[in-house]
Structures are given as C-alpha cells and as structure tokens.
C-alpha positions, 0 to 999 in steps of 0.5 A: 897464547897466555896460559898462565893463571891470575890466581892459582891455589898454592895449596894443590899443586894438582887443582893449580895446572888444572886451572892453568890447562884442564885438557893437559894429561893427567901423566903430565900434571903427575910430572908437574907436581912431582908425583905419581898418575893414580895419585893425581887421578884419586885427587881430581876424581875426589875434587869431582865427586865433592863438586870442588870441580863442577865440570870442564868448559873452553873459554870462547871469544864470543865476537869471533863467533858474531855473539855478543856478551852482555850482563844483567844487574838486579836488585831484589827482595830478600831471597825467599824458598819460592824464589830459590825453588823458581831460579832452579826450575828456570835452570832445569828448564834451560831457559835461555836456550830456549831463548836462543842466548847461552848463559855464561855465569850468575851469581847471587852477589852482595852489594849494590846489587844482589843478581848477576847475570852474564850470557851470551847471544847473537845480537842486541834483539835477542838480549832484549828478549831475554832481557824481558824474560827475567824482568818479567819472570821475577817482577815480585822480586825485584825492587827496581828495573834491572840493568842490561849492559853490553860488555865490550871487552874481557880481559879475563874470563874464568881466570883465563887472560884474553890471548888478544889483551892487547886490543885493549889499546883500542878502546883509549881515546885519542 
C-alpha cells in the first residue's frame, strides 16, 4: 500500500505524518519528528482548535462498495449573502443524505467554473436526483445548466495515491 503523500508541508514535521497516517500514534510521530509526545499532543490540539485541522476521515474506493463518484460543475452569478446563507443551511440540513449520496468535497472555485461539486451514490438514478436538486435548488444563481460528470478513476484523492494505481493501464486504448 502507498502511504507516502504528493505534497507535504515541509514546514511542520507533525502536520506532514499526519498527512502521511492520521491514525498512527501521537508517541510514534513524537519518534518521527525527534520530539517529545505532549509537544506533539499541544501542536495538533492548536491545529484542531484553529481549524488547520477540520477533522479525520478514510479515503474509500467508492467501486468496491458498488458506489459511483460523480462531479457537478456550475457557473453562477456572483456569490451574494443569500446565496451563502442557502449553501450553509443545504449543509446544516444535510442535503444529500437525505438524498441518499454522500457528499465528498465542494469548492467555491476560480475559473471556467465557479462550484465544484464531488459525491458519491449508489447508481446513475440517484446522481441524477440529486443532480436535479442542485439545479433546481440555485436556478437564480446560476448562468447555464451545470455539468454532471461521472469520474472513472482516481488516482489521488485527499492527497492519498490510490493503493490500485495501476488499473490505470486499463483505460489505454489498445
């Protein structure tokens, strides 16, 4: 398995083994960065606490679960207060699990675009649902249709490089 990172913040040695395991143990990475465990225990509790950290999560291959991943690109008019206030409530009110997909990432973006959004769902019927939902959930906002795509294949996600990279030679033409 590929545990190394792409990219890592030379600058703390702490928040780079985090990067490379969050779930190895704070004596470990104390070992790793030549220091001592409460040391290593103040600095991700202040990473924590000033939101460097938002939180811990597993990278999963979606197509071994019989999920899909798909990705929704918009263009919309300049963001506004009640644009902003409706994103934070569809997040409070958990959305898309109530929608039956799991949202994975969405970024307010620069661009071509200005929405990105990533998720996860069982099949093509119910990305569409979804789908529809955003649509028809900022049709003020938005200058055209969005695009829904499907991904095929991540070779990275999260920093993380897919442990099956490989299948990638799947995907060249013969």
């Amino acid at each position: 398995m590929i545990k190394r990172n792409t990219t890592l913040f030379k600058s703390n040695k702490i928040l780079d083994e985090l990067l490379i395991d969050a779930r190895q143990g704070i004596q470990k990475i104390a070992e790793k960065c030549n220091t001592y465990r409460q040391r290593v225990w103040r600095e991700i509790k202040k990473m924590e606490e000033n939101n460097t950290i938002w939180g811990y999560t597993a990278v999963v291959d979606e197509e071994k679960i019989g999920w899909k991943l798909f990705m929704v690109l918009m263009k919309m008019k300049p963001l506004t207060k009640e644009q902003v206030k409706e994103q934070i409530e569809r997040h409070k009110q958990d959305v898309p699990g109530k929608l039956a997909v799991r949202l994975i990432d969405a970024y307010y973006i620069n661009g071509t675009y200005d929405w990105v959004v990533i998720f996860a769902a069982r099949d093509w019927t119910t990305a569409r649902k979804y789908y529809d939902n955003i649509r028809k959930g900022y049709e003020k906002t938005l200058i055209e249709k969005p695009e829904m795509v499907d991904i095929i294949f991540s070779t990275i996600r999260w920093g993380k490089i897919n442990p099956e990279i490989e299948k990638l030679y799947e995907f060249v033409s013969p």
